[in-house]
ZAMARGU-4260 file (C-alpha; in steps of 0.2 Angstrom, whole numbers, plus 5000, padded with zeros to 4 digits):
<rodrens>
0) 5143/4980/5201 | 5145/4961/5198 | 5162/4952/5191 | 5166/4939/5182 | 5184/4930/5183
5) 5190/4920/5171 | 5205/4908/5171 | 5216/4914/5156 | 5225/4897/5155 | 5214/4884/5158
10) 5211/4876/5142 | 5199/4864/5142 | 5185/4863/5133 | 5173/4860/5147 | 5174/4876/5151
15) 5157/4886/5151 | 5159/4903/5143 | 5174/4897/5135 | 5176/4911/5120 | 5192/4914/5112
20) 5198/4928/5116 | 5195/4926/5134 | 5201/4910/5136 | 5217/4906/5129 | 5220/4887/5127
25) 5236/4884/5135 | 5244/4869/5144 | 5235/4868/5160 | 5248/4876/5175 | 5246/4874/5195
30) 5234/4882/5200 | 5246/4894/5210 | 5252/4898/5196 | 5238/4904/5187 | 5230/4923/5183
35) 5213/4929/5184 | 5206/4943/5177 | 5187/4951/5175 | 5178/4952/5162 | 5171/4968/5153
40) 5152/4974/5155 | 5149/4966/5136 | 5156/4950/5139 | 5148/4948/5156 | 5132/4952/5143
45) 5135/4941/5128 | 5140/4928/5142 | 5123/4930/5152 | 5112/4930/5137 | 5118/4913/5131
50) 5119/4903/5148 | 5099/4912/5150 | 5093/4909/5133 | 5103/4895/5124 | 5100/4881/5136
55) 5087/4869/5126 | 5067/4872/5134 | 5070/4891/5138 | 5066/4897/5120 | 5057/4890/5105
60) 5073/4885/5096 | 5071/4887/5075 | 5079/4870/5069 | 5076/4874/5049 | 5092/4884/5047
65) 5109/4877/5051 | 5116/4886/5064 | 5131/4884/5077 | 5127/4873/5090 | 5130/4880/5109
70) 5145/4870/5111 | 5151/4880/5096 | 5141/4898/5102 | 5154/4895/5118 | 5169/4894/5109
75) 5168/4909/5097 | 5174/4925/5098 | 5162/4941/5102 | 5160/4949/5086 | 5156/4929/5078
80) 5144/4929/5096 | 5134/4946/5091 | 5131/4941/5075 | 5126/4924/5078 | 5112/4926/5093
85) 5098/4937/5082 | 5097/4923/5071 | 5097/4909/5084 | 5081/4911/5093 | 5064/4912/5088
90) 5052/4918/5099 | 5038/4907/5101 | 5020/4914/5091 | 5004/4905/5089 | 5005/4892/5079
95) 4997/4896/5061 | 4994/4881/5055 | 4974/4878/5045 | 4965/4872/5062 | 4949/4859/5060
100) 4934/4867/5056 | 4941/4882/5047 | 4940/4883/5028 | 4953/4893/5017 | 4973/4895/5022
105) 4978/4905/5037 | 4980/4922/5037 | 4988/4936/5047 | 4970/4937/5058 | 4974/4919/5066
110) 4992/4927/5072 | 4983/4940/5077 | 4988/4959/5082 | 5002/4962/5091 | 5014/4941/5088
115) 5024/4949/5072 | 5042/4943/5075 | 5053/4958/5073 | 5070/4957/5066 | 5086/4966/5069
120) 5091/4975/5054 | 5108/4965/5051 | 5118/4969/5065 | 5109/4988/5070 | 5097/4991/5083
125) 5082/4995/5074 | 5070/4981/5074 | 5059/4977/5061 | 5043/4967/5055 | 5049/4952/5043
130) 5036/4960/5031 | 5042/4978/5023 | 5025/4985/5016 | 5029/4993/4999 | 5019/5006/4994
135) 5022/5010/4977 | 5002/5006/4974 | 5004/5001/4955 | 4986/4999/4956 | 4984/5016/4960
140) 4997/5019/4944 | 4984/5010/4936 | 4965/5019/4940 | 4961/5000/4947 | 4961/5008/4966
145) 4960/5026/4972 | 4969/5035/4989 | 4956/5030/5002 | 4959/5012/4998 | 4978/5013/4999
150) 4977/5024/5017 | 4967/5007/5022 | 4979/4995/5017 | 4993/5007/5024 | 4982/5006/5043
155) 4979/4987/5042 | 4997/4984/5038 | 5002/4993/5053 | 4986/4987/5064 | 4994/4968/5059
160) 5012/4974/5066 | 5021/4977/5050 | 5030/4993/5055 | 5043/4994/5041 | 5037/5004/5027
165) 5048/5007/5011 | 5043/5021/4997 | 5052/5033/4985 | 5052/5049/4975 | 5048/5040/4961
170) 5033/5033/4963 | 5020/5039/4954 | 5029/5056/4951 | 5028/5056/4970 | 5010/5053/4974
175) 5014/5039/4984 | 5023/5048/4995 | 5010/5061/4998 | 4997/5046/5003 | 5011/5037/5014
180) 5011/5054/5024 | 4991/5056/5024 | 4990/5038/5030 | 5004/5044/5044 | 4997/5059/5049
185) 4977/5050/5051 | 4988/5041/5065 | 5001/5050/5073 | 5002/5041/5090 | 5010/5025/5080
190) 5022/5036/5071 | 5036/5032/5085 | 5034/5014/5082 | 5036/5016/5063 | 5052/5012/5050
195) 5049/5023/5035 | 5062/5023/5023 | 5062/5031/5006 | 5072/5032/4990 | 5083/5043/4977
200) 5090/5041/4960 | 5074/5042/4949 | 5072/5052/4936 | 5059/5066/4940 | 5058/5078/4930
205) 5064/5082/4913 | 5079/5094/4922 | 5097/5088/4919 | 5099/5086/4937 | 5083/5079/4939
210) 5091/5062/4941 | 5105/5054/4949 | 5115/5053/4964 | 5121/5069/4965 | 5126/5081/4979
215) 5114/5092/4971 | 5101/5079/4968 | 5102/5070/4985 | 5100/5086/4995 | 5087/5093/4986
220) 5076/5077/4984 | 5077/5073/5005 | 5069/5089/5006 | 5055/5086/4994 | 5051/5068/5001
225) 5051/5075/5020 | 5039/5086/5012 | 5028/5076/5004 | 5028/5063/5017 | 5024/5077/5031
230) 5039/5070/5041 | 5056/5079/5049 | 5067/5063/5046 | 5066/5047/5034 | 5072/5032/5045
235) 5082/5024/5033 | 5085/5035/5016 | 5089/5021/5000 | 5103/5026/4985 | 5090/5017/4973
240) 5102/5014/4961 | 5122/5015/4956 | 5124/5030/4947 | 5140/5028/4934 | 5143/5047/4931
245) 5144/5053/4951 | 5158/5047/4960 | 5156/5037/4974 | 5164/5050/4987 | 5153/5062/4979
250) 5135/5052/4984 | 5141/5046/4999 | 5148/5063/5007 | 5128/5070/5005 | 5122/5054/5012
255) 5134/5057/5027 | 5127/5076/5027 | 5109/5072/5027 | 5112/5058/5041 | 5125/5074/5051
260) 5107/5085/5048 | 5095/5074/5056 | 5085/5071/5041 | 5087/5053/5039 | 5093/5041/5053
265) 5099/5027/5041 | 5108/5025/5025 | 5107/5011/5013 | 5108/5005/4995 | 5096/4998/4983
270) 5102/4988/4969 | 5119/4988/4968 | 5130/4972/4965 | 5142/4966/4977 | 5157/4974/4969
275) 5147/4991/4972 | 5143/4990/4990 | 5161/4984/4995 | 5168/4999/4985 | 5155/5010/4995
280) 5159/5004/5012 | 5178/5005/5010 | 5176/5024/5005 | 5164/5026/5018 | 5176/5017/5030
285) 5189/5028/5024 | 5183/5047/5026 | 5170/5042/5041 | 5156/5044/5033 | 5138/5036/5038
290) 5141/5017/5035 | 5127/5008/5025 | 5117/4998/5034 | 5104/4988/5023 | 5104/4981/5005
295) 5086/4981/4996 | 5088/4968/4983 | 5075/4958/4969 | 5077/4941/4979 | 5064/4926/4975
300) 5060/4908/4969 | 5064/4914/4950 | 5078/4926/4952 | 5092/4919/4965 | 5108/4916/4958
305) 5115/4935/4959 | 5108/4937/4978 | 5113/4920/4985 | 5131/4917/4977 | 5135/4933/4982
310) 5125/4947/4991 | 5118/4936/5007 | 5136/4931/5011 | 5141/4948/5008 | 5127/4954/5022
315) 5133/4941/5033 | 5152/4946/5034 | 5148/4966/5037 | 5131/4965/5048 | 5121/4969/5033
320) 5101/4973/5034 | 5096/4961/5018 | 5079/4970/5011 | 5070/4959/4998 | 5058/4965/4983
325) 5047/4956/4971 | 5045/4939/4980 | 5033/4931/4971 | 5040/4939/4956 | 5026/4951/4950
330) 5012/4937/4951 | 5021/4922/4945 | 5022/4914/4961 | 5004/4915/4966 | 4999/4900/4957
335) 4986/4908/4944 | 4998/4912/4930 | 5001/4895/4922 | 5012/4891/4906 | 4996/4885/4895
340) 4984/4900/4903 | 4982/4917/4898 | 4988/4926/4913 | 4974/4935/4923 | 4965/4949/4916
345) 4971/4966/4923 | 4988/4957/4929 | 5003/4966/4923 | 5007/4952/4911 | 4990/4954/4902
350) 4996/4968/4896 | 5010/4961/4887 | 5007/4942/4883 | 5022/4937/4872 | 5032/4943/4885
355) 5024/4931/4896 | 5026/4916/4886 | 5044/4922/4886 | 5047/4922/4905 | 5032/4906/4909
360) 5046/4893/4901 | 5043/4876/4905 | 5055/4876/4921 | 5047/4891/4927 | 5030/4883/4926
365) 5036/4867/4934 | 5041/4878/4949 | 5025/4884/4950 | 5018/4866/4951 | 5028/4862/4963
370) 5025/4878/4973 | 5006/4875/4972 | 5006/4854/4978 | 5018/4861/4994 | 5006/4875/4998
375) 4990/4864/4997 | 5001/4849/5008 | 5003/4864/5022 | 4986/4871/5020 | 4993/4889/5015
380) 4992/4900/4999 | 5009/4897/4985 | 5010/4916/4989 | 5012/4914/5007 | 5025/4898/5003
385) 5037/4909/4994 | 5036/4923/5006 | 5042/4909/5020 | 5055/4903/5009 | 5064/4920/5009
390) 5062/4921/5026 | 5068/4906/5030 | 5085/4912/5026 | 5095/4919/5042 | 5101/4935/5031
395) 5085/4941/5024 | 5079/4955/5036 | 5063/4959/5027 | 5053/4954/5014 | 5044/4968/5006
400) 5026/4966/4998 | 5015/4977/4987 | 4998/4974/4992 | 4985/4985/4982 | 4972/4982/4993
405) 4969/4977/5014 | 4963/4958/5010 | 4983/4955/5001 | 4990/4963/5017 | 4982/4950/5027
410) 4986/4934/5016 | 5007/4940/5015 | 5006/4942/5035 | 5000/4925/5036 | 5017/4918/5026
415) 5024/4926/5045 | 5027/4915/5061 | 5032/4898/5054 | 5045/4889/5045 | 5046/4877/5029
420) 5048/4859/5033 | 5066/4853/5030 | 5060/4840/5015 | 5047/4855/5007 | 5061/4866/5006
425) 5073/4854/4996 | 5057/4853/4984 | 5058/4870/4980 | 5076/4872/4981 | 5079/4859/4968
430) 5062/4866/4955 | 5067/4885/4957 | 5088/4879/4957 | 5097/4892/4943 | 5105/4881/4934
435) 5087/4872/4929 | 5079/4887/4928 | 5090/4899/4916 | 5091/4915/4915 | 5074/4922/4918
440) 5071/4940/4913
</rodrens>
């Protein structure tokens, strides 16, 4: 097996692999006087990977988000290393820019099959597409689409190399989670290669334990989803809300059980403040139980503040997977619902016009503008701008979309691949800033 010596007391800062807990900057001795020692299998590792990869021309480097430069990468300790390397490099993807000669903005067919980036999920294993599919199928809800249509858009999701799926017990008194698993089963070879995560809390019945986070509840429901979805385990099984009247220990003790049983691989929360998760990660810390590994949080142009100031630096301390919903904040960002319009007929806001003109303020609708004059100066869709502008940031695993039909897939993939110029960025930051915006409900 190859070794690795380092000099313990050679201090300077030349030094190649100089990390700090390997190399201790002392005054520099004879050399007869100094120790060697070698370096353990991870170090030699973490080492390797960044003399291979972080030398400039050896990888498309993503300059948009600040990161630590080499220099810095060299001088940190593992733990900073680990989680600082996902988020350095970006593997380089055809460019999806609008080419000459092509009308319309780019979607996911000019990527094409098989170029989604896939993301660690914080600092897990599991890999991820940057696009979670969300198939709650509100249209569905709604009579506007039926279950052969959703199966299709379930297939071209996963045909486009999205292979994070999110559901829930919930939906639709847990239809969707039937047509998630017809859409599984019509192609079980891809199973493998899939993320399927699913979620507890809702109320579903009119029982008194029929909602909650309950021992009771979480073991019963886990059961009822693997049934209805046709599966033996759930990838990663969400705590879809904080529930005030079951202890903590409680919950997370049968979260810990249905992880020891094989029935779900993950565990996560959706939801929860700050606060929450830390109290929910000390107790799990403390009696050994399954740590959570993911957050699913509303996280978009309109609705920032409680996310940035508290639960993306939250994700980034603990190795936290940061799942977002609602990016382009039910159809507001997608540049059709304007402050002196009625919105589109058969959008969920038509259904409820004053409290449209109670969310459309005058800020919001200047966002808007703006998002619409930055998309039309990059040749994309303001949908597919505010889906890059979420993943732009270095702790947001996944954005997750609610298509309702094949064609919305496609236009979301194709907010995949590439970054937000620097000065466009500022633009939105400064239209959709909290503090300009207010509180928008």
């Amino acid at each position: 097996m190859m070794q690795v010596a380092v000099d313990e007391t050679d201090g300077r800062r030349s030094f190649r692999f100089g990390f700090s807990h390997v190399l201790k900057a002392t005054r520099r001795e004879p050399v007869r006087n100094r120790t060697r020692r070698k370096l353990n299998p991870v170090e030699i590792l973490i080492m390797c990977y960044c003399h291979k990869y972080a030398v400039p021309g050896s990888c498309q480097v993503d300059h948009s988000i600040r990161r630590p430069t080499y220099r810095r990468l060299c001088f940190i300790s593992i733990d900073e290393t680990l989680h600082c390397l996902p988020y350095r490099l970006v593997p380089a993807t055809h460019e999806t820019a609008a080419q000459p000669g092509r009308s319309g903005p780019p979607t996911a067919s000019d990527i094409g099959e098989g170029h989604m980036e896939y993301r660690q999920l914080g600092r897990y294993g599991v890999r991820v597409s940057p696009i979670c599919l969300g198939t709650a199928f509100r249209g569905f809800w709604a009579g506007r689409t039926d279950e052969k249509t959703c199966i299709r858009t379930i297939e071209t999701a996963v045909d486009l190399g999205i292979n994070f799926i999110d559901c829930a017990n919930f939906y639709f008194g847990g239809r969707c989670e039937e047509v998630l698993g017809k859409a599984l089963a019509a192609m079980k070879d891809k199973r493998d290669n899939l993320v399927i995560t699913s979620k507890v809390w809702s109320e579903i019945g009119p029982g008194p334990n029929d909602k909650g986070t309950s021992r009771y509840h979480i073991m019963r429901e886990i059961d009822r989803s693997l049934k209805r979805l046709g599966l033996d385990h759930i990838d990663l099984y969400l705590l879809h809300h904080f529930d005030p009247d079951t202890p903590l220990n409680e919950t997370l003790d049968a979260m810990n059980d249905v992880v020891r049983q094989g029935k779900a691989r993950y565990v996560g929360m959706c939801n929860y403040t700050a606060a929450q998760v830390v109290e929910a990660m000390w107790v799990a810390d403390r009696h050994s139980f399954a740590t959570p590994v993911c957050l699913q949080n509303q996280y978009n142009l309109i609705h920032r503040s409680g996310v940035e100031t508290e639960l993306l630096d939250l994700c980034r301390r603990h190795g936290l997977g940061m799942m977002t919903y609602s990016p382009i904040a039910v159809g507001l960002l997608t540049g059709r619902c304007r402050r002196d319009e009625d919105p589109p007929a058969g959008s969920v806001w038509s259904k409820d016009i004053d409290r449209f003109r109670k969310v459309m303020t005058p800020a919001v609708d200047h966002l808007v503008a703006t998002l619409i004059d930055v998309a039309a100066e990059l040749g994309r869709t303001p949908a597919q701008v505010a889906f890059a502008w979420i993943l732009d940031h270095p702790e947001v695993t996944a954005a997750m979309t609610g298509p309702d039909l094949p064609e919305h897939v496609e236009e979301v993939c194709g907010g995949t691949g590439w970054h937000l110029p620097p000065e466009m960025r500022c633009r939105l930051d400064e239209a959709s800033a909290p503090d300009r915006l207010g509180q928008v409900e």
